[in-house]
VOBA-959482 format. One line per field, with one value per residue: residue number from 1; chain; y, z, x of N, C-alpha, C in turn. Coordinates in steps of 0.02 Angstrom, whole numbers, plus 50000, padded with zeros to 5 digits. Example, Ala and Ser with C-alpha at 12.3 -4.5 7.8 and 13.67 -1.06 7.14 Angstrom:
! residues 2
n [1/2]
chain [A/A]
n.c2 [49716/49888]
n.c3 [50390/50354]
n.c1 [50660/50642]
ca.c2 [49775/49947]
ca.c3 [50390/50357]
ca.c1 [50615/50684]
c.c2 [49835/50002]
c.c3 [50390/50394]
c.c1 [50660/50645]
This chain:
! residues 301
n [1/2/3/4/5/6/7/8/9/10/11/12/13/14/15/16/17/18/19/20/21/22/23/24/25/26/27/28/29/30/31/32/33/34/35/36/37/38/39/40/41/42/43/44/45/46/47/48/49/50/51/52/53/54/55/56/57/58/59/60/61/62/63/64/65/66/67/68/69/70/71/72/73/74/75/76/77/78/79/80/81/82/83/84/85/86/87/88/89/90/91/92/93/94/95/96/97/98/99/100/101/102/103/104/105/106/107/108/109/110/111/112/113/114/115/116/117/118/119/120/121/122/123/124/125/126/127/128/129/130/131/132/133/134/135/136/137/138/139/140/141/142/143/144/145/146/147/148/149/150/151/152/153/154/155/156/157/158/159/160/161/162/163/164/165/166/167/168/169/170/171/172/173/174/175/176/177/178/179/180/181/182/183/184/185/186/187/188/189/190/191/192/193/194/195/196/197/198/199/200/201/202/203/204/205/206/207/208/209/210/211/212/213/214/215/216/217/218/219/220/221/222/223/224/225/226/227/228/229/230/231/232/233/234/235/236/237/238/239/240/241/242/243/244/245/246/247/248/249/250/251/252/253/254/255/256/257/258/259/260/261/262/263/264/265/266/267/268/269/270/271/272/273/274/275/276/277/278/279/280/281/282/283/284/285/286/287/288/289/290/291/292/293/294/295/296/297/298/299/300/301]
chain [A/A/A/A/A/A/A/A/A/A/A/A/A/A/A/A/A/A/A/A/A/A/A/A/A/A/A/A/A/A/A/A/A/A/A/A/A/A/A/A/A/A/A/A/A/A/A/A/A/A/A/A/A/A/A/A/A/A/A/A/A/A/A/A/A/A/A/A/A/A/A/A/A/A/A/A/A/A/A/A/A/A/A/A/A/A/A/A/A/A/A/A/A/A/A/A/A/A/A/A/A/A/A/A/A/A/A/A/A/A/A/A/A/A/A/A/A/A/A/A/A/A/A/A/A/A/A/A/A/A/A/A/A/A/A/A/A/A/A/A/A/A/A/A/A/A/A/A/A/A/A/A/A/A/A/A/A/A/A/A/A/A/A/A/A/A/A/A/A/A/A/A/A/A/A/A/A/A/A/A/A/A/A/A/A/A/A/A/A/A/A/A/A/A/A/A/A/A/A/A/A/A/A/A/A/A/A/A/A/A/A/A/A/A/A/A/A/A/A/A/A/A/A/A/A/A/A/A/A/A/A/A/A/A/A/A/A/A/A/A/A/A/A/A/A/A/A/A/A/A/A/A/A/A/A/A/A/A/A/A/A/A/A/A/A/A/A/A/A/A/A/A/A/A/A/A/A/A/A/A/A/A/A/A/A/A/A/A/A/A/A/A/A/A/A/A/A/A/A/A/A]
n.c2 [49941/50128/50228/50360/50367/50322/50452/50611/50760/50830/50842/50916/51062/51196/51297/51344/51416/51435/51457/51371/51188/51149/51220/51195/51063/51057/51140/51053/50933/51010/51027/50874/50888/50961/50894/50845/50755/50674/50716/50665/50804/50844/50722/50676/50771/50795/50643/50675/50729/50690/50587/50655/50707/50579/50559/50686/50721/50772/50748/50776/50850/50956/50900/50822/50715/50710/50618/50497/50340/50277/50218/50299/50346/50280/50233/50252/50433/50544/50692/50822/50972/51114/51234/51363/51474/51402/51339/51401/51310/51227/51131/50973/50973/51086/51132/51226/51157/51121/51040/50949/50802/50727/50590/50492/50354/50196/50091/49970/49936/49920/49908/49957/50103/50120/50078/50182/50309/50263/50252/50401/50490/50417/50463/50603/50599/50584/50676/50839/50850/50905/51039/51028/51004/51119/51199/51182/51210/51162/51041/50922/50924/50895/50768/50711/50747/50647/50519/50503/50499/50374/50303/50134/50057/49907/49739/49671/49704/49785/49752/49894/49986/50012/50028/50116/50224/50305/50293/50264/50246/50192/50174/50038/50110/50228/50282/50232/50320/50414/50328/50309/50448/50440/50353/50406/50531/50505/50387/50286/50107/50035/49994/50005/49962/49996/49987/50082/50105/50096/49961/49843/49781/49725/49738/49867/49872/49906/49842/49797/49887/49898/49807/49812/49897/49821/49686/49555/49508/49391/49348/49453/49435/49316/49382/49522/49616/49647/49720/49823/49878/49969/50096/50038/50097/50230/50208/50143/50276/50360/50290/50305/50371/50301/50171/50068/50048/49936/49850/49799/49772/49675/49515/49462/49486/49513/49513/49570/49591/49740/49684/49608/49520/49582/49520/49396/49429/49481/49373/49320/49388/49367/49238/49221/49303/49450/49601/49702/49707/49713/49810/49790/49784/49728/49699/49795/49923/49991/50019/50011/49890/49900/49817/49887/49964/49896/49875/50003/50060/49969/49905/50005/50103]
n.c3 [50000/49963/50062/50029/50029/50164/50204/50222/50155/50221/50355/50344/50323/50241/50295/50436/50571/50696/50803/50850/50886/50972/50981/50854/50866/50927/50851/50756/50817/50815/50679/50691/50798/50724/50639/50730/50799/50965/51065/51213/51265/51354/51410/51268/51243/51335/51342/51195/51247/51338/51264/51187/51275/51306/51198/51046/50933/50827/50664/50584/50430/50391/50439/50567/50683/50797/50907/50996/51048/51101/51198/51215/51079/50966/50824/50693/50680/50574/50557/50456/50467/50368/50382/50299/50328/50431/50598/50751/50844/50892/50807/50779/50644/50598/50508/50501/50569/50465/50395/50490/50554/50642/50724/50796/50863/50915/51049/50984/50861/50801/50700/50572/50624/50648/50501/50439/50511/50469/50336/50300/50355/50252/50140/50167/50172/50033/49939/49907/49914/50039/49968/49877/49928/49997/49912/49840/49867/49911/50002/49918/49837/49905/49953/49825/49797/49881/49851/49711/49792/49780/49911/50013/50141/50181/50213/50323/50465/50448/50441/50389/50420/50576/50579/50595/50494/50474/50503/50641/50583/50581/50516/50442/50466/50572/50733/50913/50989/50916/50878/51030/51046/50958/51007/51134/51080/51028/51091/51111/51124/51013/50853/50693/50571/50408/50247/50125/50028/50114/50129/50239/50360/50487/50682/50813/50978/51140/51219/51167/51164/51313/51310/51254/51347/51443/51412/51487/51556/51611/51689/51780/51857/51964/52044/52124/52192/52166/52139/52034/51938/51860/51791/51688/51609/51614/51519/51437/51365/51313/51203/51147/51005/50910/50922/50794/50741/50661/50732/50819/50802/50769/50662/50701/50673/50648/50510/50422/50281/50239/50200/50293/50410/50535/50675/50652/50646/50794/50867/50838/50891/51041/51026/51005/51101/51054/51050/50921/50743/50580/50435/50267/50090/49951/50017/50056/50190/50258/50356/50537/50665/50818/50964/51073/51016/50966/51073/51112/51015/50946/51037/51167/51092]
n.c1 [50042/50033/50108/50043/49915/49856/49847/49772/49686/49612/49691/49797/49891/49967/50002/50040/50024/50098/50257/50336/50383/50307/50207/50157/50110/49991/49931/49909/49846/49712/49674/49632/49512/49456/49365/49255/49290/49325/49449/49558/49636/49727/49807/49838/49933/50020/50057/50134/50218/50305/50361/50454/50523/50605/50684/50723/50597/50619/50691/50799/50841/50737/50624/50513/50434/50333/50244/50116/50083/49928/49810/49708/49632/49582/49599/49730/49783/49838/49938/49984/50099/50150/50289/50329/50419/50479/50501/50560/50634/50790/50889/50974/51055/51046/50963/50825/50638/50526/50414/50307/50286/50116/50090/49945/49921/49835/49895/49899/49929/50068/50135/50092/50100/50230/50316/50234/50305/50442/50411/50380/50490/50599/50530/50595/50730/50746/50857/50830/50688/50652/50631/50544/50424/50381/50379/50234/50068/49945/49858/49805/49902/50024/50000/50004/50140/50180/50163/50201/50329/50352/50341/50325/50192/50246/50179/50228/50341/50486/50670/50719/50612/50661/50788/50945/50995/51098/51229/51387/51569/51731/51888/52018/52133/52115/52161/52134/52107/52044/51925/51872/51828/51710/51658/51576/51567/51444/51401/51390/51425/51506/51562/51564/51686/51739/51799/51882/51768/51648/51649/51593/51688/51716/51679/51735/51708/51673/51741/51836/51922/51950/52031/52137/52198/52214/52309/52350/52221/52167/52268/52228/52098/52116/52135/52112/52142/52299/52427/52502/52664/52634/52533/52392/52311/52360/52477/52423/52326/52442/52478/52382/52381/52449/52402/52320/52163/52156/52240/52152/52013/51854/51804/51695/51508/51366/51253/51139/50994/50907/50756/50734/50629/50577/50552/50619/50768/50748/50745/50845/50951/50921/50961/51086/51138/51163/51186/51183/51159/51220/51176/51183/51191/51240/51355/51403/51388/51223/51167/51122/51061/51004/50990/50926/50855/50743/50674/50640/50569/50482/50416/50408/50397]
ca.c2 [50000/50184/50294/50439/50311/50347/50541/50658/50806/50892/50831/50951/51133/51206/51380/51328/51482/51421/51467/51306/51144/51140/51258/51151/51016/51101/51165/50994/50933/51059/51001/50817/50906/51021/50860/50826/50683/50694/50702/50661/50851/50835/50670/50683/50827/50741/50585/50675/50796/50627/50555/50721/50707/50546/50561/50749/50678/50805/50677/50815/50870/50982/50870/50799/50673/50707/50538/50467/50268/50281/50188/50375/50346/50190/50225/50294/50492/50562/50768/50853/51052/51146/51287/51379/51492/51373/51345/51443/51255/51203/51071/50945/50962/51155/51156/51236/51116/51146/51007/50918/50750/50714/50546/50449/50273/50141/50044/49908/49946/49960/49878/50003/50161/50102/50074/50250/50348/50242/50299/50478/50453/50382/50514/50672/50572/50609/50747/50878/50843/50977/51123/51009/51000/51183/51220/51155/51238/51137/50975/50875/50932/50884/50701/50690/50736/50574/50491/50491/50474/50281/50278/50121/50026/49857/49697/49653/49764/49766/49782/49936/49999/50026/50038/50175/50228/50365/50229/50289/50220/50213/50128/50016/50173/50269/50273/50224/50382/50427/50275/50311/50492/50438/50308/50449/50572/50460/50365/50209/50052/49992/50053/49974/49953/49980/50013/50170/50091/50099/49900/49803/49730/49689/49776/49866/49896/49973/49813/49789/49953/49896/49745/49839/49911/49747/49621/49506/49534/49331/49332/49475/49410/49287/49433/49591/49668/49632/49778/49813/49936/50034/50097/50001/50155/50276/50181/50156/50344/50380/50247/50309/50391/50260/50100/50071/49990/49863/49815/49790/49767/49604/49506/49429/49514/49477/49551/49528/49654/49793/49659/49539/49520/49608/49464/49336/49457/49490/49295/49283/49419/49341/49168/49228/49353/49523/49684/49737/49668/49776/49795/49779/49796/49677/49720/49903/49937/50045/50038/49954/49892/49898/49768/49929/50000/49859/49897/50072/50087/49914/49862/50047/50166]
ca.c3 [50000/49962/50099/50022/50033/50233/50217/50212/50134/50294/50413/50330/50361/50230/50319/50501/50598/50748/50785/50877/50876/51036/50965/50805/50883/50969/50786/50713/50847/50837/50639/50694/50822/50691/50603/50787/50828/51012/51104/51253/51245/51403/51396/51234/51236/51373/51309/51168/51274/51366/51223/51175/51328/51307/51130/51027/50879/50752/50642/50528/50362/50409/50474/50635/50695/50879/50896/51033/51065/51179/51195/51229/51001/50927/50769/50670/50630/50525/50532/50423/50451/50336/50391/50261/50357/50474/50674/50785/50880/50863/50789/50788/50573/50583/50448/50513/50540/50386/50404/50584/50550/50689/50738/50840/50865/50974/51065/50968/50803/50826/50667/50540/50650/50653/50455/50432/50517/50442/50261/50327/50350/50188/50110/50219/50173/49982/49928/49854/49941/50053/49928/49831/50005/50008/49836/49830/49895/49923/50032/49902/49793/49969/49952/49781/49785/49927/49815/49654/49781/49775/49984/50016/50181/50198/50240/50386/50495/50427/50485/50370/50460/50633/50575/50590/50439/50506/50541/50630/50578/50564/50468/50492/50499/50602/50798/50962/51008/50861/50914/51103/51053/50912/51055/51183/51070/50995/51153/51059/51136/50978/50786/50628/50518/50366/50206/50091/49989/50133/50121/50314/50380/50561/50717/50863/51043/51209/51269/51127/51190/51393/51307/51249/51409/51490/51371/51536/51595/51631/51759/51860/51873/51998/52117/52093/52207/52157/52160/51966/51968/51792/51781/51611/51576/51591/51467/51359/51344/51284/51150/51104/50950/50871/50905/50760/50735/50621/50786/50880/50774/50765/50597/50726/50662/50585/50448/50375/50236/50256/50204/50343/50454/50617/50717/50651/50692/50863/50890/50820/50938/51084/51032/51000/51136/51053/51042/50864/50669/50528/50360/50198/50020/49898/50064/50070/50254/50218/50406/50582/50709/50881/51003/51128/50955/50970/51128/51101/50936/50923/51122/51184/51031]
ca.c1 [50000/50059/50107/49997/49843/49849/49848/49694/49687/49570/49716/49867/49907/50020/50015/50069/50031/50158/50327/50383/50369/50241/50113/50152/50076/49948/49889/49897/49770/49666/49654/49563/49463/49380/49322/49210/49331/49335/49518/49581/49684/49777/49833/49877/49993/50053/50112/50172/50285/50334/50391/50490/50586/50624/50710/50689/50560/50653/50728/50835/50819/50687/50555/50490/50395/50305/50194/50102/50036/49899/49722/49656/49629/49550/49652/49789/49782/49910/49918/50064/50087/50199/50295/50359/50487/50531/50501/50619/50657/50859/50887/51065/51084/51042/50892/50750/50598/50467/50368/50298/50199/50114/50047/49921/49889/49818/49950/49880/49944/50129/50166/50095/50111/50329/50304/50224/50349/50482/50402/50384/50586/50614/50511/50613/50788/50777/50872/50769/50609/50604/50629/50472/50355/50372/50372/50177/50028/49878/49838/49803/49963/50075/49976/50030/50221/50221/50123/50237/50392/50340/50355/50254/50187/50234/50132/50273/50386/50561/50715/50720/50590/50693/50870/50976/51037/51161/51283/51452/51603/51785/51911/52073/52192/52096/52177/52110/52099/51958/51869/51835/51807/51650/51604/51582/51491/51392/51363/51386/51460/51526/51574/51584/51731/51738/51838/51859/51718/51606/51627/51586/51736/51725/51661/51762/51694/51712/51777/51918/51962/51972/52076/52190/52241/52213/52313/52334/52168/52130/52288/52228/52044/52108/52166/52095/52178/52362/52446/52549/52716/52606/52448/52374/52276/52378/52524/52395/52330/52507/52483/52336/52376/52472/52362/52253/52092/52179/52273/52113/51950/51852/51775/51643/51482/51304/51244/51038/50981/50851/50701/50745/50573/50594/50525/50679/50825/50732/50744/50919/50981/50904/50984/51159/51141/51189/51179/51187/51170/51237/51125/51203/51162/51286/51412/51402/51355/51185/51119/51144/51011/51021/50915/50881/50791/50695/50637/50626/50547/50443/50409/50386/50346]
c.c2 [50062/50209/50360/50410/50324/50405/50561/50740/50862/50882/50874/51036/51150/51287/51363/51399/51473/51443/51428/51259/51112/51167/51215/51075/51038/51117/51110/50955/50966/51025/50935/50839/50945/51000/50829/50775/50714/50674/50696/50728/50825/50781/50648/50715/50781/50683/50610/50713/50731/50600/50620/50718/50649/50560/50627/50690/50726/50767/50710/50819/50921/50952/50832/50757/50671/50650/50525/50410/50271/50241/50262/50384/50279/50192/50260/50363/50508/50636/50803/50933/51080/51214/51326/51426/51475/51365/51366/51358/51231/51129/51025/50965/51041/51177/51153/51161/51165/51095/50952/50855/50716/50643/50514/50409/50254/50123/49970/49874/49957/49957/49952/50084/50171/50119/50163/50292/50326/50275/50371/50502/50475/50437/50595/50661/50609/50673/50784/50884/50877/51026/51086/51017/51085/51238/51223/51216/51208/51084/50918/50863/50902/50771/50673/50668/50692/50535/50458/50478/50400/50241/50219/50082/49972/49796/49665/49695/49725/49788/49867/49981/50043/50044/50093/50198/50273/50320/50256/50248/50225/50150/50100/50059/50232/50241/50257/50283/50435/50375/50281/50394/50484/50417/50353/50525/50564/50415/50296/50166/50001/50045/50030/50010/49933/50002/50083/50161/50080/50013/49868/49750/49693/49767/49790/49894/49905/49912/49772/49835/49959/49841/49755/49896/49872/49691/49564/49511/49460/49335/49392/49464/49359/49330/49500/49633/49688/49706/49750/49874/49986/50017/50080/50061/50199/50260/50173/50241/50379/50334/50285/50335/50366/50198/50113/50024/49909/49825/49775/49749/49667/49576/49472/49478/49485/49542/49538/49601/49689/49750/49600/49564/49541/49552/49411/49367/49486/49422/49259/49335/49411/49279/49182/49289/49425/49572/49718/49689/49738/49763/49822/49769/49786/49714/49768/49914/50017/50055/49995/49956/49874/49868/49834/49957/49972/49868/49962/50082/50043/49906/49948/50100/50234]
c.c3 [50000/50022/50072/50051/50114/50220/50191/50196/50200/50353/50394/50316/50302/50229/50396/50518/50665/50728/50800/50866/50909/50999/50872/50809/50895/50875/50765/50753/50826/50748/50658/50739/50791/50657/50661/50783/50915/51051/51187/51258/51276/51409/51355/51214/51314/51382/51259/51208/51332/51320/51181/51222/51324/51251/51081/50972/50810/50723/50594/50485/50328/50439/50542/50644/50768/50865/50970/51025/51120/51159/51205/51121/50994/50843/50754/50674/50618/50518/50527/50459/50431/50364/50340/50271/50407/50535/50697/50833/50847/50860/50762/50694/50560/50526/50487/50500/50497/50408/50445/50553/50609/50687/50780/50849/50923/50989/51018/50891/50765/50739/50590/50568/50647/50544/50434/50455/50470/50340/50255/50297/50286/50142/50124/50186/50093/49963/49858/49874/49993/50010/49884/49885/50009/49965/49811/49887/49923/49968/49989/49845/49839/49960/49868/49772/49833/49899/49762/49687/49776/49825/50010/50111/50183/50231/50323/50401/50461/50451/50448/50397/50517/50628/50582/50539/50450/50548/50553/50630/50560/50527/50498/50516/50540/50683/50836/50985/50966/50899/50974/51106/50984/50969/51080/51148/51039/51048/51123/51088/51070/50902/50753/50587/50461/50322/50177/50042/50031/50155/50222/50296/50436/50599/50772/50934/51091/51225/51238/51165/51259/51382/51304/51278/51458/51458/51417/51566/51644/51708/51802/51895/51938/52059/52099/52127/52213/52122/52088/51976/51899/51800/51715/51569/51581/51519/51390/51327/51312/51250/51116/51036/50887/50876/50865/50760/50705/50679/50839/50867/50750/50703/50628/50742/50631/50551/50440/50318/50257/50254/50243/50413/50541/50666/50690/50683/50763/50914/50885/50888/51025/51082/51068/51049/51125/51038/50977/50791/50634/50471/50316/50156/49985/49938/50095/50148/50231/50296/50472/50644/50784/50917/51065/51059/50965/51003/51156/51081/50937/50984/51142/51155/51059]
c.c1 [50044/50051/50066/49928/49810/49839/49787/49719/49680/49614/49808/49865/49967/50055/50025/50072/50092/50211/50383/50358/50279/50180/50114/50092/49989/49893/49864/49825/49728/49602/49588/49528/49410/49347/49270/49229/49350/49407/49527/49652/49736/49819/49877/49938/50028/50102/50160/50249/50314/50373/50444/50540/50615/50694/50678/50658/50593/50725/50796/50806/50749/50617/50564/50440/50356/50252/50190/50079/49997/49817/49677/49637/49635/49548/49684/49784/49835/49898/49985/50036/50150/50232/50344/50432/50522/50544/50566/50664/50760/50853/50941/51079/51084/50984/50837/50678/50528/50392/50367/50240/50180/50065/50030/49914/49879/49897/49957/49907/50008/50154/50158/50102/50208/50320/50274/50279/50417/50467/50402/50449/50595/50601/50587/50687/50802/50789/50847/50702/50577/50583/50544/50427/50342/50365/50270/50132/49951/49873/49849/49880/50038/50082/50012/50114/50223/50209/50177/50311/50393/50335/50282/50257/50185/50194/50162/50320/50459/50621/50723/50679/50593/50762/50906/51006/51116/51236/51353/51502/51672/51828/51978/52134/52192/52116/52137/52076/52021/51902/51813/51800/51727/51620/51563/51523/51440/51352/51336/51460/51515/51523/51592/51629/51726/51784/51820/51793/51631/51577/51637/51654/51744/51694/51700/51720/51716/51756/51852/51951/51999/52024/52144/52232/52258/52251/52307/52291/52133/52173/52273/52159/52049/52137/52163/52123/52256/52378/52509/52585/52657/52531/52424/52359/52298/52442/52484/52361/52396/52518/52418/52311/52420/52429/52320/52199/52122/52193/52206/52033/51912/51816/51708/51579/51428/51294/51162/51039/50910/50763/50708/50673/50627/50599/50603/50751/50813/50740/50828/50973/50978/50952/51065/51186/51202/51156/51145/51204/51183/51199/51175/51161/51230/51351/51418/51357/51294/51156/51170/51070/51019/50974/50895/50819/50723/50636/50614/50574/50486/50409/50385/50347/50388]
């Protein structure tokens, strides 16, 4: 099914009188209340400004996503609002947000409400498609340009779906020292390796990183408090700009591609108890998925 196929004409705004995100919202309600759909206001703004604190919902590239799951709505709504010069809200890529899609669902529904935002995404990602969203003037002219981008809704959640596409990563000549400083502002346990071709080679994490201040780490496990003439960590901070990844990085990694059912790599990550699969396309690292996503994105909303 097309992503436009969901959208209503009477539920999009392409004059956004707001100047933030909040009264953004606030407008976009106001839209399904003026079709005498009755809201739960408080609640709603509520959850959504819950779910705001959790994680900002401004995804880059000028758009945003504020979304609540709540049984207070016994189905989907979908309400875009355009702003043509741009909410005053900061935002990590620096492009003004333009356009806020806001959505509601049951709790019950996780599967196409994940799938919608994920096409949202998809839509927001290609370049050129703001200056077209803002280029247009009508409702039904907004429905079209999503229409002809080809963004459709799947019959099953995919890992494409949840993935991250913004994947950070470094390569085998890149230092230790890069490494723990991506970890750190990325706030990422771990960081795919790859080549200059973008090609998946292996993955390094925090605990290559504690290894390689620890190389004997088995003999001091039996006496932790054995007393060494060097501090590991400080000898290695004064390595740290000669050890490279090559020296450290591991080839022990899964892989699935973007149409791999959610539900099997949720079962495979459970088995093989990890963390993280990387998505590929004929090698080319195009994404990576994380099992908190899971539980984020799929399990919480």
């Amino acid at each position: 099914m097309k992503l436009a196929n969901l959208l209503m004409a009477r539920r999009i705004s392409m004059n956004l009188r707001a100047r933030t995100k909040e009264e953004a919202i606030d407008e976009l309600l106001e839209l399904i209340v003026a079709e005498g759909i009755s809201l739960d206001m408080d609640t709603i703004k509520e959850l959504i400004r819950e779910r705001e604190e959790v994680d900002n919902t401004s995804y880059g590239h000028g758009l945003a996503f504020p979304h609540a799951r709540t049984d207070a709505v016994n189905e989907m709504y979908i309400a875009i609002g355009i702003s043509k010069a741009g909410l005053e809200d900061k935002t990590a890529d620096g492009i003004p947000l333009h356009m806020i899609c806001l959505l509601l669902t049951p709790s019950t529904i996780a599967k196409l409400y994940l799938q919608t935002l994920a096409g949202l995404a998809a839509f927001g990602r290609v370049e050129g498609n703001l200056q077209r969203v803002l280029s247009v003037t009508a409702p039904a002219d907004l429905i079209k340009l999503i229409g002809d981008a080809g963004v459709t809704v799947d019959k099953e959640l995919m890992v494409k779906d949840v993935m991250r596409h913004n994947v950070v990563m470094v390569t085998p000549d890149d230092t230790l020292k890069e490494v723990a400083n991506r970890m750190f502002r990325h706030r990422l346990s771990a960081l795919a390796v790859v080549d200059n071709y973008s090609r998946l080679l292996g993955v390094i994490n925090d605990r290559d990183l504690i290894k390689a201040a620890l190389p004997d780490y088995k003999s001091l496990i039996s006496n932790l408090n054995y007393s060494i003439d060097v501090e590991p960590f400080e000898e290695l901070l004064k390595r740290e700009d000669k050890i490279k990844v090559a020296q450290l990085y591991s080839d022990d990694y899964e892989v699935v591609s973007p149409e791999t059912k959610i539900v099997g790599v949720a079962a495979l990550m459970i088995f093989k108890d990890i963390l993280r699969v990387f998505v590929t396309i004929d090698d080319k690292l195009v994404g990576v998925l994380l099992r908190k996503d899971i539980v984020n994105m799929v399990i919480r909303g």
